[in-house]
N, C-alpha and C positions, 0 to 999 in steps of 0.2 A: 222598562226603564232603560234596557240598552240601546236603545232606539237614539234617544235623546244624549245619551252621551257618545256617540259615533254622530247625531248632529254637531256637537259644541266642538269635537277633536275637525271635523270635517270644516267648519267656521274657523279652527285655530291654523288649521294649514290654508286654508283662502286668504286668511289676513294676513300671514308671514311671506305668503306668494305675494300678493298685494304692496304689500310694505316694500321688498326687496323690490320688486322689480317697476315699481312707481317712475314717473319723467323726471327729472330734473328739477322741473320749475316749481316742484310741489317743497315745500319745509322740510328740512331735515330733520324736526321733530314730530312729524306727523308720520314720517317713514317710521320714525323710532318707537312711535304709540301703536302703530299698528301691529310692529314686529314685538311689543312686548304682552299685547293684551291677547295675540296668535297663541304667544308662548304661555301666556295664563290658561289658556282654553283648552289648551294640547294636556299640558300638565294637569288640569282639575278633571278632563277625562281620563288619563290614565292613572290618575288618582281613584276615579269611581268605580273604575273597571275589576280592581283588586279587592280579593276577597275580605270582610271585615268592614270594608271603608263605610259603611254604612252603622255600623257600629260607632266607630270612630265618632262621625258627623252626629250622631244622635249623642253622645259622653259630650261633644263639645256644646252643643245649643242644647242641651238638660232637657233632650224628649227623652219619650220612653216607646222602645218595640214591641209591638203584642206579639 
């Protein structure tokens, strides 16, 4: 499973790369969607990474761990 979230942290810094360093002529709110959905990706992998957090996610959506 740590596979998968070193992809989404690795997706969250290409998109804050992305966002920051875009042309000009692109939307200044496309720069800002890119730069925030980077920081959602970064954040819910170093979210996952922490021990428990799987706990956590299971109390909130009411599964249960064998």
């Amino acid at each position: 499973m740590g596979v998968w979230y070193f992809l989404i942290l690795f997706v969250g810094l290409f998109l804050i790369v992305k966002g920051l360093f875009m042309k000009k002529q692109s939307l200044f709110i496309k720069k800002i969607g890119f730069v925030f959905v980077g920081l959602l990706c970064i954040s819910f992998s170093i979210f996952m990474f922490t021990p428990g957090s799987a706990e956590i996610i299971s109390d909130w959506l009411n599964l249960t761990i064998d």
